[in-house]
MIVEXDO-627072 format. One record per residue (C-alpha): residue number from 1; residue in one letter; x, y, z. Coordinates in nm, 3 decimals. Each point is the difference from the previous one (the first is absolute). Example, Ala and Ser with C-alpha at 12.3 -4.5 7.8 and 13.67 -1.06 7.14 Angstrom:
! residues 2
R   num   residuo        c1        c2        c3
R     1         A     1.230    -0.450     0.780
R     2         S     0.137     0.344    -0.066
This chain:
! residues 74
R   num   residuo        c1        c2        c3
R     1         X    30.332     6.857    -6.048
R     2         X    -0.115    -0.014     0.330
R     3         X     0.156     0.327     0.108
R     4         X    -0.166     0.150    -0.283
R     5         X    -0.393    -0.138     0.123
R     6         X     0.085     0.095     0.371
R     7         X     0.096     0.383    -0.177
R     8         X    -0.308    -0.062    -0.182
R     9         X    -0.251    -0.079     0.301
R    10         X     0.134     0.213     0.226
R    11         X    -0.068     0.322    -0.232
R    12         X    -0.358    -0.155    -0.051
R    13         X    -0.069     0.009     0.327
R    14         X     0.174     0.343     0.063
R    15         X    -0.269     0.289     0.065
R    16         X    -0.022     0.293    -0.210
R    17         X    -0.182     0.229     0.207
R    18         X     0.178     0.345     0.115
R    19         X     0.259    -0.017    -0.298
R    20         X     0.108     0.302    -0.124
R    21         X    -0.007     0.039    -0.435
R    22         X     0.385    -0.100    -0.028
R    23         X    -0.047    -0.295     0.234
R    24         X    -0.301    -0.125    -0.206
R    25         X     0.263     0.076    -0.300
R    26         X     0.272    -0.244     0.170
R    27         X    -0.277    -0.249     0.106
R    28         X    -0.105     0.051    -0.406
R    29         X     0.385    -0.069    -0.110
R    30         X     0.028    -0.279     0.195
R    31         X    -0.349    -0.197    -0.069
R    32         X     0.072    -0.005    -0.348
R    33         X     0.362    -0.107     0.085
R    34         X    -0.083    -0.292     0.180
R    35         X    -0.280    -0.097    -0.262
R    36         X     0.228    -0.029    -0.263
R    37         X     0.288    -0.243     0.179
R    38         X    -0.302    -0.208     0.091
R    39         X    -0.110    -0.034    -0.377
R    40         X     0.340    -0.043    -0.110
R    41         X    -0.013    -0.348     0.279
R    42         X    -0.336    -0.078    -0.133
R    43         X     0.094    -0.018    -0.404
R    44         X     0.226    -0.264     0.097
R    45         X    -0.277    -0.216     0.289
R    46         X    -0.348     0.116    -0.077
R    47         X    -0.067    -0.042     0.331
R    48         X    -0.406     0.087     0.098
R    49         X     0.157     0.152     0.302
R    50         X     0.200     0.274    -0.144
R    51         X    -0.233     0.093    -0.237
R    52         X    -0.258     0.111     0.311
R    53         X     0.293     0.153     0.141
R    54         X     0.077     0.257    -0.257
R    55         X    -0.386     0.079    -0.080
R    56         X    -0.011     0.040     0.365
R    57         X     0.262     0.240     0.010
R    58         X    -0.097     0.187    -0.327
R    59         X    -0.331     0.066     0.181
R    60         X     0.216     0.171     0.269
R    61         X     0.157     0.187    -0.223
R    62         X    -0.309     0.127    -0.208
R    63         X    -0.091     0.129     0.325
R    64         X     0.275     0.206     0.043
R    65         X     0.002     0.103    -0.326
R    66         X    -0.389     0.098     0.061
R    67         X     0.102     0.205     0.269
R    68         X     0.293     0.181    -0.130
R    69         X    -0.168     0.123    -0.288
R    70         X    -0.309     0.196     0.186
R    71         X    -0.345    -0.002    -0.041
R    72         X    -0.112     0.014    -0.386
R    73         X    -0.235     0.342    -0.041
R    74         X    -0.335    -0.090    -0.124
C-alpha cells in the first residue's frame, strides 16, 4: 500500500508541461490506473486520506484529458 501512495504522489507532483499528445496519453493511462488500485484499498479502510488522494489525482487527470482533446470551437 505504501508503494502504491509513493507511485501515487510522485505522479502528482510530476509536471506536465512540454509533453508531447502520446505522453499526455501514457500520463492519462496511468492516472486512471493508479486511481483505481487506490479505490480498490479504500472499499476495504475508508480512509479520509485516500479519498483526497484519488480526487487529487482525478483532477490531474481531467487536466490532461482537457488538454488532449483541444480547444472546443465556439
Amino acid at each position: 500500500m505504501d508503494d502504491l501512495i509513493n507511485k501515487a504522489l510522485e505522479f502528482e507532483n510530476r509536471k506536465m508541461s512540454n509533453m508531447s499528445t502520446s505522453d499526455r496519453v501514457e500520463a492519462s493511462r496511468e492516472a486512471k490506473e493508479i486511481i483505481l488500485a487506490i479505490n480498490e484499498i479504500y472499499k476495504e479502510t475508508k480512509e479520509k486520506d485516500l479519498m483526497d488522494l484519488m480526487k487529487r489525482l482525478t483532477e490531474k487527470k481531467k487536466k490532461i484529458e482537457k488538454r488532449l482533446k483541444g480547444m472546443p470551437e465556439v
